[in-house]
Backbone as CSV, one residue per row, in Angstrom:
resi,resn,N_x,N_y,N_z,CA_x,CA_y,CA_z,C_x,C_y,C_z
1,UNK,-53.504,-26.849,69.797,-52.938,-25.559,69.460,-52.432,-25.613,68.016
2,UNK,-52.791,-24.644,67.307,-52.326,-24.221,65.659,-50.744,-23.912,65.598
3,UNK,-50.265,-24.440,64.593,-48.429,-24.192,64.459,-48.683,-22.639,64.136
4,UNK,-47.814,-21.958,63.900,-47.821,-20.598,64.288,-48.163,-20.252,62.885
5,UNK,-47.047,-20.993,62.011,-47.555,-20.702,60.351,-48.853,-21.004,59.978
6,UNK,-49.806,-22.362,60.481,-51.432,-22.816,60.303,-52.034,-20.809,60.524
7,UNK,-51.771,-20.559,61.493,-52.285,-19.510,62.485,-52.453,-18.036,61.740
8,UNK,-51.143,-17.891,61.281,-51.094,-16.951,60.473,-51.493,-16.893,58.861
9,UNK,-51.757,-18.050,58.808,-52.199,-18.402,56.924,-53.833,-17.994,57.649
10,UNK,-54.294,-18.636,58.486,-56.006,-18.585,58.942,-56.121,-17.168,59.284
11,UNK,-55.214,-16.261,59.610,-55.644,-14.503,59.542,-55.537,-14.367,58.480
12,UNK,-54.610,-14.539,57.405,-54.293,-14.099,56.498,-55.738,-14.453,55.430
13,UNK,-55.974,-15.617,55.643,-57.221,-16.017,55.039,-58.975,-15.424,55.265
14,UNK,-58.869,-14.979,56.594,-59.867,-13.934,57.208,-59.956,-13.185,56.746
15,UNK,-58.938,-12.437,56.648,-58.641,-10.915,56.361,-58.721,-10.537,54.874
16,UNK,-58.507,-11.759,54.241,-58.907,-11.714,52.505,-60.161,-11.772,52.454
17,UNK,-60.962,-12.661,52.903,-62.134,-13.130,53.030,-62.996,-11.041,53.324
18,UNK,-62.792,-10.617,54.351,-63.498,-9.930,54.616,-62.834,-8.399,53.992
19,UNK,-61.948,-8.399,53.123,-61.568,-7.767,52.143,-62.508,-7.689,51.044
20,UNK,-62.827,-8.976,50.578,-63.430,-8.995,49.686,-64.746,-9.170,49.804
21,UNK,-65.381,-9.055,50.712,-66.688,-8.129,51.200,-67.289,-6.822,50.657
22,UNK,-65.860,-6.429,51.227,-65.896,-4.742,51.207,-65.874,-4.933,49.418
23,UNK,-65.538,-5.125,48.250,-65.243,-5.007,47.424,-66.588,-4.754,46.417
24,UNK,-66.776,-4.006,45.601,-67.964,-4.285,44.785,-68.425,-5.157,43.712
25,UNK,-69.409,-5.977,43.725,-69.294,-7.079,42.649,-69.112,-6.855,41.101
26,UNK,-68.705,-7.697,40.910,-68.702,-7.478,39.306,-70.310,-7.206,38.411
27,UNK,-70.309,-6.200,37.636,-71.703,-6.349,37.166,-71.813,-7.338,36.325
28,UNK,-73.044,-7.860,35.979,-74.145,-8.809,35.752,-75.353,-8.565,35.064
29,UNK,-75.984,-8.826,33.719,-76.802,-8.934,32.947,-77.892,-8.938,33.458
30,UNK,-78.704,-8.099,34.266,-80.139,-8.134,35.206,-81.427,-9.107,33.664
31,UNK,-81.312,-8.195,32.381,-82.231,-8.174,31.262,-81.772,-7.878,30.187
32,UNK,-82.177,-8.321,29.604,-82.258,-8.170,28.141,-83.206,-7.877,26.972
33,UNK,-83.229,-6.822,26.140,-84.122,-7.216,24.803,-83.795,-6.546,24.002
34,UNK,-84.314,-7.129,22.578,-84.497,-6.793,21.279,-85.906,-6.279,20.854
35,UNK,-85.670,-4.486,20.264,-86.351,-4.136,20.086,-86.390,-4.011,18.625
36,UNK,-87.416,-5.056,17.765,-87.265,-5.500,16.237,-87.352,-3.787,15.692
37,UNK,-88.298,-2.768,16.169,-88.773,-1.898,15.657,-87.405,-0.718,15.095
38,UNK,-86.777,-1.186,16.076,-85.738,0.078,16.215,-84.173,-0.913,16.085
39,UNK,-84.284,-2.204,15.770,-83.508,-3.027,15.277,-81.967,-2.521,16.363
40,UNK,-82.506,-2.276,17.445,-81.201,-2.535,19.076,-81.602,-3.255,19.943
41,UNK,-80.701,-3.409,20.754,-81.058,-4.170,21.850,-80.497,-3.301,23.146
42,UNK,-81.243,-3.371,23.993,-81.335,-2.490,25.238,-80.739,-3.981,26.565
43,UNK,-79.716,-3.839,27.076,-79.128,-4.666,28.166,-79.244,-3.691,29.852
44,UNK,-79.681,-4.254,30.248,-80.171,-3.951,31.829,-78.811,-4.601,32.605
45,UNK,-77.931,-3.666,33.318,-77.141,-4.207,33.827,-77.368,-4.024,35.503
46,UNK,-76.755,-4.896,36.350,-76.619,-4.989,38.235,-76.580,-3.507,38.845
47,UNK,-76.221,-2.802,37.615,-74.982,-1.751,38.512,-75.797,-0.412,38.107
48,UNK,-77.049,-0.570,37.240,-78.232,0.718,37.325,-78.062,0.460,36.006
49,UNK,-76.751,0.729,35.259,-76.924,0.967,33.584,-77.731,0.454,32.754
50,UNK,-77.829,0.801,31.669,-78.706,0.493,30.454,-77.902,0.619,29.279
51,UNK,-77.434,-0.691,28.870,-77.054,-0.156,27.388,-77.804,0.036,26.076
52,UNK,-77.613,0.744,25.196,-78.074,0.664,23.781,-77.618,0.845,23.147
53,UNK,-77.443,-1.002,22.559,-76.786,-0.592,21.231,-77.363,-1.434,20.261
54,UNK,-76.856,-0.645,18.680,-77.603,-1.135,17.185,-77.155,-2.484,17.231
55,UNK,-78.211,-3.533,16.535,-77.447,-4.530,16.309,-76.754,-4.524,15.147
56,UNK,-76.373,-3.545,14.311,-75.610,-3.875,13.249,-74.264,-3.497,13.867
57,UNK,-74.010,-3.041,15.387,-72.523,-2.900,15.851,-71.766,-3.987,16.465
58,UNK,-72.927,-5.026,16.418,-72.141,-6.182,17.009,-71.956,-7.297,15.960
59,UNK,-71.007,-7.609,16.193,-70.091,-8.284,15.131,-71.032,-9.799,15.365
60,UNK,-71.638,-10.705,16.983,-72.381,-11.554,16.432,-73.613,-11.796,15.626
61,UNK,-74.266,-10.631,15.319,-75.761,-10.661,15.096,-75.625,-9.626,13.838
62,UNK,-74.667,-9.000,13.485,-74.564,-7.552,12.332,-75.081,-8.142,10.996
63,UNK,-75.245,-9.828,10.446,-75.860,-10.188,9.515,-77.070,-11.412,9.896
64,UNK,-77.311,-11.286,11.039,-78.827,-11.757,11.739,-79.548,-10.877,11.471
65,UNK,-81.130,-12.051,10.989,-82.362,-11.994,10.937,-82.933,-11.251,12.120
66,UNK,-83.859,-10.750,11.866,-84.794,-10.189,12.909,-84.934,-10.831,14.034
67,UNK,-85.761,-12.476,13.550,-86.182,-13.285,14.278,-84.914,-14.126,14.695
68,UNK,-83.607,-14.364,14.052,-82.125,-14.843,14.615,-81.339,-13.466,16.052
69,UNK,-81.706,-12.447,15.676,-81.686,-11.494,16.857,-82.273,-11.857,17.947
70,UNK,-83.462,-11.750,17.735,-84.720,-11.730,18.857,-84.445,-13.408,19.992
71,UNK,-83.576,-14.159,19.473,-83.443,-15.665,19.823,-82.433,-15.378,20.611
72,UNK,-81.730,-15.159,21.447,-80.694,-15.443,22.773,-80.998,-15.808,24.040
73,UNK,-80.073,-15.994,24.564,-80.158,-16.230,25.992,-79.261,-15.533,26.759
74,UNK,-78.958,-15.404,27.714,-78.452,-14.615,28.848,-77.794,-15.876,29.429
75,UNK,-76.684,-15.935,29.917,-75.341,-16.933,30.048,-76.141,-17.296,31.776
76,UNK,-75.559,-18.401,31.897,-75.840,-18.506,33.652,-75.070,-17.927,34.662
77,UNK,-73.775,-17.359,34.443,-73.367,-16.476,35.270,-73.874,-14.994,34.948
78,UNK,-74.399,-15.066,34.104,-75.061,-13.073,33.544,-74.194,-12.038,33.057
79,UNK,-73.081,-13.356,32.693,-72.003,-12.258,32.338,-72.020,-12.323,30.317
80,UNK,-72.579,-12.737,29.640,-72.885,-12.810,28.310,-73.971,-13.173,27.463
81,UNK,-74.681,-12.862,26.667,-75.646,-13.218,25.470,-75.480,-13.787,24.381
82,UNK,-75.659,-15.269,24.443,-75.782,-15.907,22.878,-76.850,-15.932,21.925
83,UNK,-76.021,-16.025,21.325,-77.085,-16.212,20.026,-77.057,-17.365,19.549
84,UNK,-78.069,-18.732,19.765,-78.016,-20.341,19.304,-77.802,-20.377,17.507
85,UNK,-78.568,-19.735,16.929,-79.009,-19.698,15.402,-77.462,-19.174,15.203
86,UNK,-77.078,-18.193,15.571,-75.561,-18.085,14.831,-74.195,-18.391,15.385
87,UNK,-74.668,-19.252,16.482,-73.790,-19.617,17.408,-72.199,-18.680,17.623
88,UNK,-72.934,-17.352,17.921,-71.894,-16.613,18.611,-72.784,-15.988,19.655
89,UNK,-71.455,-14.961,20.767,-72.154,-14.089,21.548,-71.735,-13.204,21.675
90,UNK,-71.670,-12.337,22.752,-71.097,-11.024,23.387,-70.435,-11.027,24.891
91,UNK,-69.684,-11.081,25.499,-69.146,-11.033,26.882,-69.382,-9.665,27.366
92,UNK,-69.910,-9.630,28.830,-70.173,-8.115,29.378,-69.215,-7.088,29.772
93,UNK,-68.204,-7.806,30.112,-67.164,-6.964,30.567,-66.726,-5.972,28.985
94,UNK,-66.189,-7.402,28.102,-66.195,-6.238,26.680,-66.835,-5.395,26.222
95,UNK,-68.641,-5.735,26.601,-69.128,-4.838,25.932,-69.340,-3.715,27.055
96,UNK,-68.957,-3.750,28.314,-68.925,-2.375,29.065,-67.820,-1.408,28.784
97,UNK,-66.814,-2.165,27.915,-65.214,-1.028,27.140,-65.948,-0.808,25.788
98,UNK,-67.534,-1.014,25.469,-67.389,-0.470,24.036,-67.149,-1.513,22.670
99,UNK,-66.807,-3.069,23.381,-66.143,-3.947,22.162,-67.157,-4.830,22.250
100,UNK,-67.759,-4.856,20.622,-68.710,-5.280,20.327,-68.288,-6.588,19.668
101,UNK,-66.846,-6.352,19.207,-66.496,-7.429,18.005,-65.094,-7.484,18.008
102,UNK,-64.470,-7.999,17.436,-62.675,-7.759,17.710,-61.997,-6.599,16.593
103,UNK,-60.931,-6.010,17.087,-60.386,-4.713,16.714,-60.807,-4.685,15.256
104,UNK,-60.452,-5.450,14.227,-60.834,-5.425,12.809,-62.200,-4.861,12.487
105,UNK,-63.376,-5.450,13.427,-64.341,-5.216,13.908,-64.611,-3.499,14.271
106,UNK,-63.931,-3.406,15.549,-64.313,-2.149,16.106,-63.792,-1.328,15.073
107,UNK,-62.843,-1.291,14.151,-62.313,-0.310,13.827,-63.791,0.086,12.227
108,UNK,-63.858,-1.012,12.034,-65.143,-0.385,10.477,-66.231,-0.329,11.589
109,UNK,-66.611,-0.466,12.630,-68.088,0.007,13.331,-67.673,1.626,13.725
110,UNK,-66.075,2.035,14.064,-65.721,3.493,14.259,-65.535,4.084,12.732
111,UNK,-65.671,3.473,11.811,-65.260,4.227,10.646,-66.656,4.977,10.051
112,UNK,-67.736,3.717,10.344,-69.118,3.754,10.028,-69.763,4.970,10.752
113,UNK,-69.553,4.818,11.998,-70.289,5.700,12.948,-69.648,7.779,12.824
114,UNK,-68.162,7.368,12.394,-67.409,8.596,11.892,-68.297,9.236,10.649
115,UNK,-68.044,8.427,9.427,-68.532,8.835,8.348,-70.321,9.374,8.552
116,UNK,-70.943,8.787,9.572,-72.296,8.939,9.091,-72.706,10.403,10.117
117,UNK,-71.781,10.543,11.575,-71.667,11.873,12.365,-71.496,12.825,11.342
């Protein structure tokens, strides 16, 4: 027989368990590519979306080569894209708020995108 506290930690542990069932997963990097022509990259995410964005908005690749673009990989959890040649990347969660690069960053990619609207 279970001590009463064992007993109640093992519901308590169930009941998280099948909580987080119900919960929806975090999205995940399905694909990726770089389209040299149109100099963006299009990200295929778990959750239906599609992003597109320029690579001159992301702060790792905004002074990458064509062919230093076109070179990443997709992280093994699918949650980010590096770039080996410039040894930076992008995290997904940031770039699903829009943050391509850090505030110093976002703020001249909003100044850019202001001035040229």
């Amino acid at each position: 027989m279970l001590h009463p506290d064992v007993r109640d930690t093992m519901e308590g542990i169930e009941s998280a368990l099948s909580a987080a069932k119900l919960e929806a997963p975090e999205p995940t990097i399905v694909d990726a590519e770089y389209l040299r022509e149109r100099d963006l990259f299009i990200i295929r995410i778990s959750d239906g979306r599609r992003l597109t964005i320029p690579r001159e908005d992301i702060w790792a690749v905004h002074k990458a080569t064509p062919d230093q673009a076109a070179d990443f990989v997709i992280g093994p959890h699918r949650v980010d894209i590096w770039w080996p040649q410039v040894d930076e990347g992008i995290y997904l969660p940031n770039t699903l708020e829009g943050r391509y690069g850090n505030d110093a960053w976002m703020d001249r990619v909003h100044r850019r995108t202001t001035v040229a609207a």
